[in-house]
C-alpha positions as CSV (number, residue, x, y, z in Angstrom):
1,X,-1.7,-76.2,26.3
2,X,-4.3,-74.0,26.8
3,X,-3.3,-71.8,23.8
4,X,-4.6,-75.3,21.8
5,X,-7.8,-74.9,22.5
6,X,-8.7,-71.2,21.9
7,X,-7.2,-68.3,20.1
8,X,-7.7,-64.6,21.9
9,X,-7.8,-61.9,18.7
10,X,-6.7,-58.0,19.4
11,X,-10.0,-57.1,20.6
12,X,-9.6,-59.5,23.7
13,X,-12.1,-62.0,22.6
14,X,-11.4,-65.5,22.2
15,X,-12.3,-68.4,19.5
16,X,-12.7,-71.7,19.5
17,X,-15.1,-74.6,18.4
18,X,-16.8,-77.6,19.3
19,X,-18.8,-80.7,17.1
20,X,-22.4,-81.7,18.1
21,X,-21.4,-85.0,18.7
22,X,-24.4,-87.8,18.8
23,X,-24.3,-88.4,22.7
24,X,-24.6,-84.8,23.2
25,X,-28.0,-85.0,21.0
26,X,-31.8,-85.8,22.0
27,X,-34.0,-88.7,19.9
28,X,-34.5,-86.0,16.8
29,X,-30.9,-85.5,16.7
30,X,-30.7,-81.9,17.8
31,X,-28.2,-80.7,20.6
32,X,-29.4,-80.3,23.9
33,X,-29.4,-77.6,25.8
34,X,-26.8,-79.1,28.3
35,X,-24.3,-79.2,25.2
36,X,-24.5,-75.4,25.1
37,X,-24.4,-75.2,28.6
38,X,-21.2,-77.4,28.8
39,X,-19.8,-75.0,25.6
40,X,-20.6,-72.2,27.6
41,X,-18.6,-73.4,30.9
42,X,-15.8,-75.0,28.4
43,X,-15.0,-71.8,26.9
44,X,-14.8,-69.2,29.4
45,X,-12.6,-72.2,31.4
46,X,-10.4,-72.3,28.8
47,X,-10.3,-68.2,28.1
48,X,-9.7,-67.5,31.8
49,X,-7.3,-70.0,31.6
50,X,-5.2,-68.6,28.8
51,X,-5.0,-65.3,30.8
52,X,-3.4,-67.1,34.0
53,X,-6.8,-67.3,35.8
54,X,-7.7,-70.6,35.4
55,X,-9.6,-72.7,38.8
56,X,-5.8,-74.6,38.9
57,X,-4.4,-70.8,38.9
58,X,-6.8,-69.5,41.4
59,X,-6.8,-72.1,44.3
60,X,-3.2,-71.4,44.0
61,X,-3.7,-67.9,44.9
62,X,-6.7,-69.3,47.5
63,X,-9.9,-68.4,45.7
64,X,-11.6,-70.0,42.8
65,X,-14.5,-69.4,40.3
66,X,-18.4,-70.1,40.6
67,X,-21.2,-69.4,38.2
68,X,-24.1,-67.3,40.0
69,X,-26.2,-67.2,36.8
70,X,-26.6,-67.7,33.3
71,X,-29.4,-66.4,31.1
72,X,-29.4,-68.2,27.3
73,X,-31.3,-67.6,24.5
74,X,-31.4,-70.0,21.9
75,X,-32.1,-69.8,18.1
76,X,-31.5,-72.5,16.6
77,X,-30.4,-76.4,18.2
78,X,-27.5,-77.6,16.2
79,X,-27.5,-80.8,14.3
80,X,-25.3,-83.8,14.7
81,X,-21.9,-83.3,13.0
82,X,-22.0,-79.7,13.3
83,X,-19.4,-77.6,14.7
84,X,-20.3,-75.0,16.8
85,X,-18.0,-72.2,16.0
86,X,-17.9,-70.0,19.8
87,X,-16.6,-66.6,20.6
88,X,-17.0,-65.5,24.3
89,X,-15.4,-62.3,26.1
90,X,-15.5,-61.0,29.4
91,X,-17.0,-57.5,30.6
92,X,-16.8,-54.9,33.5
93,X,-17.8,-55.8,37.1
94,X,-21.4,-55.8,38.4
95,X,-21.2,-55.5,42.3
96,X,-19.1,-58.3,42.7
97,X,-19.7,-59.9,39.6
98,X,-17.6,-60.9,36.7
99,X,-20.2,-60.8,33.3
100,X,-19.2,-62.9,30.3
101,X,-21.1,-62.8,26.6
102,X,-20.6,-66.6,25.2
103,X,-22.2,-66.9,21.7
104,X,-22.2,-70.0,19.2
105,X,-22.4,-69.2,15.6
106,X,-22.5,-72.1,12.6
107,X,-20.5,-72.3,10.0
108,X,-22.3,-69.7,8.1
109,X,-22.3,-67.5,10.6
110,X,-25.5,-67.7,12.0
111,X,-26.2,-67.0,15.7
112,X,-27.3,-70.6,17.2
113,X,-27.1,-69.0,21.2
114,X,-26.1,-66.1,23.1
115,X,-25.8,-66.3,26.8
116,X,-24.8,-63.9,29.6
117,X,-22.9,-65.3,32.3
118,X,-22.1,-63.9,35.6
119,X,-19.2,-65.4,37.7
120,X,-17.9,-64.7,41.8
121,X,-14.5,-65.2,43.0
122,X,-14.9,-66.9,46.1
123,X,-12.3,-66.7,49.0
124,X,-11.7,-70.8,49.9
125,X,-10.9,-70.0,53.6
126,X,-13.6,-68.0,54.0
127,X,-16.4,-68.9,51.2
128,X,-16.9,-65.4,50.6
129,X,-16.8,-63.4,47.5
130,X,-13.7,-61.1,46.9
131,X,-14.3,-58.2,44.8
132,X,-13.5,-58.8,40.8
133,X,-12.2,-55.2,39.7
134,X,-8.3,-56.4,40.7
135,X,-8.8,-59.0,38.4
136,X,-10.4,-57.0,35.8
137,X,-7.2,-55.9,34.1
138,X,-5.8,-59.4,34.2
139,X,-8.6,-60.7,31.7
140,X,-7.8,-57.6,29.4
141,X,-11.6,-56.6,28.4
142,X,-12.5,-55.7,24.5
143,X,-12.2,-51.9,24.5
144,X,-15.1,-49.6,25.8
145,X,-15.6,-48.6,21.9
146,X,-16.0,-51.9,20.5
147,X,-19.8,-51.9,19.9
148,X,-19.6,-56.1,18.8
149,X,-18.6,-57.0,22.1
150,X,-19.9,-55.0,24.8
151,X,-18.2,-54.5,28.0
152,X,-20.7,-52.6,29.7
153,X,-23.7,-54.8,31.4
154,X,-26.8,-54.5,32.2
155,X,-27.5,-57.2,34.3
156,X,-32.4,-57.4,34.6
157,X,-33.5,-58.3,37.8
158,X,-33.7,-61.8,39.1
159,X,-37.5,-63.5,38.2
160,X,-38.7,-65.1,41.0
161,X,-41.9,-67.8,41.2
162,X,-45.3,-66.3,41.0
163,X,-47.8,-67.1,43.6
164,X,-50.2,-68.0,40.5
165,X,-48.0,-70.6,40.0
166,X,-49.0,-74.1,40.8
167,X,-46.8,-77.5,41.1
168,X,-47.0,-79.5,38.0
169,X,-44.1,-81.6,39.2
170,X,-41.4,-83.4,41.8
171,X,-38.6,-85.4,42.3
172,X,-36.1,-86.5,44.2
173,X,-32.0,-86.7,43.4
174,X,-28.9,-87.8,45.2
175,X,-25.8,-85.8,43.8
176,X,-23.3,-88.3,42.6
177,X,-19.6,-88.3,42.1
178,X,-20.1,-87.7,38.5
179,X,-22.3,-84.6,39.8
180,X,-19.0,-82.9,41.4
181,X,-16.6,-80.6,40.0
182,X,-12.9,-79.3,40.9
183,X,-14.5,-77.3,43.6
184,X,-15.6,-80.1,45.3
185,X,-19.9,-79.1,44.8
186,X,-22.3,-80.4,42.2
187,X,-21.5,-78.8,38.9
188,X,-23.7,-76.4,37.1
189,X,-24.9,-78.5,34.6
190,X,-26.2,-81.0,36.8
191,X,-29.1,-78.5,37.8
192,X,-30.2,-78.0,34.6
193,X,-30.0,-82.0,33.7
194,X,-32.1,-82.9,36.7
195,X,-34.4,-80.4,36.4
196,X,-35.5,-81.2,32.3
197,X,-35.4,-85.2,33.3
198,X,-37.9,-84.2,35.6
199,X,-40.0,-83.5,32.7
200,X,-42.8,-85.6,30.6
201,X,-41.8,-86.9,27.7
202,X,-45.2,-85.1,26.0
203,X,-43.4,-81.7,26.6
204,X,-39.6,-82.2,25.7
205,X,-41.4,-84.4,22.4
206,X,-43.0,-81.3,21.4
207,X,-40.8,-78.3,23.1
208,X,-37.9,-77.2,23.1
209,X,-36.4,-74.1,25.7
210,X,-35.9,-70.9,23.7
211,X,-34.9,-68.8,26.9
212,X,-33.9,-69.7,30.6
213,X,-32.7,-67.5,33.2
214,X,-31.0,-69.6,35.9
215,X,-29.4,-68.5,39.5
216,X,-27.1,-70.3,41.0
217,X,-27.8,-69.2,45.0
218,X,-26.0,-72.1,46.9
219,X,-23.3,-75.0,46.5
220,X,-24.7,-78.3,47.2
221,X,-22.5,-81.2,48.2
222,X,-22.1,-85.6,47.2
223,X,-24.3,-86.3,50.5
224,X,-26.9,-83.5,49.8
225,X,-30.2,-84.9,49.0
226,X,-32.3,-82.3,47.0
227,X,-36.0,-81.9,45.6
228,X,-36.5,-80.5,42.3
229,X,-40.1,-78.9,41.6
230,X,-41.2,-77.5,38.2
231,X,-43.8,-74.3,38.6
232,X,-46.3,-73.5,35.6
233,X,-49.7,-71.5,34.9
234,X,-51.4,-74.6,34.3
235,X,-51.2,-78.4,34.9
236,X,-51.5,-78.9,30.8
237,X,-48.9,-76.6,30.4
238,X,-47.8,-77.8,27.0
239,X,-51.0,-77.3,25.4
240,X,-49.6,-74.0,25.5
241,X,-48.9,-72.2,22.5
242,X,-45.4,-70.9,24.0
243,X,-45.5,-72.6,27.6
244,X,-43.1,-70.9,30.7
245,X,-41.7,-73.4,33.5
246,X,-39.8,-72.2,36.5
247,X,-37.9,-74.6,38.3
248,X,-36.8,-74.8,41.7
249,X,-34.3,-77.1,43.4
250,X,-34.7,-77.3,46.8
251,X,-31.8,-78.9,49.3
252,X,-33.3,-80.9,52.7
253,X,-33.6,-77.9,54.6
254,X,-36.0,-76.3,52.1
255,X,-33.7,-74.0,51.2
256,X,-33.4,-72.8,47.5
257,X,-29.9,-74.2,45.8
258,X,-31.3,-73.2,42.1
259,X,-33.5,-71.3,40.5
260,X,-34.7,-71.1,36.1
261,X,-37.4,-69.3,34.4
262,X,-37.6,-70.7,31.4
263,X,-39.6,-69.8,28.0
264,X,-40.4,-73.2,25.5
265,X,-41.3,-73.1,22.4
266,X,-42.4,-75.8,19.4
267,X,-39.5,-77.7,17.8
268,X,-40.7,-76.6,14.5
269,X,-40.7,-73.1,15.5
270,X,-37.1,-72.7,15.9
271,X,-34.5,-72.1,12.7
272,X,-34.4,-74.8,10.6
């Protein structure tokens, strides 16, 4: 079934595409960043999958997948009707980290987004990581001469909030079933969707997120209630000629669940 969806080439890296349909577009008709974000998850899914290490594959085995962090950056927003044509490949273990490059090309080729993804394999009795390189050779990497698709990452150190910072923003959510994946915890996505609803209208009118950098440091849970906060240089942060936001989710025990530095810049800035 799997082998449907995506086609793996020599190299080890594997193609498939996706159309910008309209409910995955904002009021100008450009796709938003949660599209990409779900392209992003869909893909290396349905890769893994193909190699036999699909979240079905590995709770049989007693461990399963989580994202720890994804850093995008985005050239272009596609428009509605156009297919996003995706090529995504996995690379060697950090620590105990699987990295994965995910890019999105149009149909001329252009680069719409690249993002680096890095993945844990998580032990379900336990909860704790187990170390990736076993599964390494399962995932069959591009090889270590291939200069179009990397193996070898460097992963920059996590940003975390400034003490300039000041709070431009709150709010409260409730995770609800919708918010839950296969592993039982609020999916990825979610994060990002509650944290840019959280936002004015003024800003996402006239703004658009070029780069984020997002951590994934806990799982939250259907009965968790969490805060979300938004962090900027200024109050009138979109006055700004290229504003930065970092956002913060926070669970009920002030704890932090999810981290993003992001970079914004003006609609009409990005590729046409």
């Amino acid at each position: 079934m799997y082998n449907e969806l995506a086609k793996i080439d020599e190299y080890g890296v594997a193609h498939s595409r996706y159309a910008t349909y309209s409910y995955e577009t904002d009021r100008y008709g450009r796709a938003r960043l949660a599209f990409y974000t779900s392209i992003i998850q869909e893909a290396a899914g349905v890769h893994a999958a193909i190699r036999g290490l699909s979240i079905t594959d590995m709770m049989g085995e007693g461990k399963t997948w989580v994202i720890t962090r994804n850093h995008i950056d985005v050239h272009r927003y596609a428009r509605w009707g156009e297919v996003v044509t995706v090529k995504t490949w996995a690379a060697k273990p950090v620590r105990l980290h699987l990295p994965r490059i995910i890019e999105g090309y149009d149909k001329d080729g252009v680069l719409l987004f690249r993002s680096t993804t890095l993945w844990a394999i998580l032990d379900l009795q336990s909860g704790r990581p187990r170390r990736p390189d076993e599964y390494t050779p399962r995932m069959i990497l591009p090889a270590d001469d291939d200069a179009l698709h990397p193996t070898t990452i460097a992963i920059p150190k996590r940003l975390q909030k400034s003490d300039e910072l000041i709070l431009v923003g709150s709010s409260t959510v409730s995770p609800t079933y919708d918010d839950t994946d296969r592993n039982q915890h609020v999916n990825n996505i979610s994060y990002l969707n509650w944290a840019l609803g959280a936002l004015p209208a003024q800003l996402r009118d006239q703004y658009n997120i070029t780069t984020i950098d997002a951590s994934y440091l806990k799982q939250t849970y259907l009965d968790d209630t969490l805060v979300v906060e938004m962090w900027a240089e200024a109050k009138d942060v979109w006055l700004c000629d290229r504003p930065t936001l970092f956002f913060r989710i926070l669970n009920s025990d002030g704890s932090a669940v999810w981290e993003a530095h992001s970079v914004w810049q003006k609609r009409q800035l990005f590729r046409a």
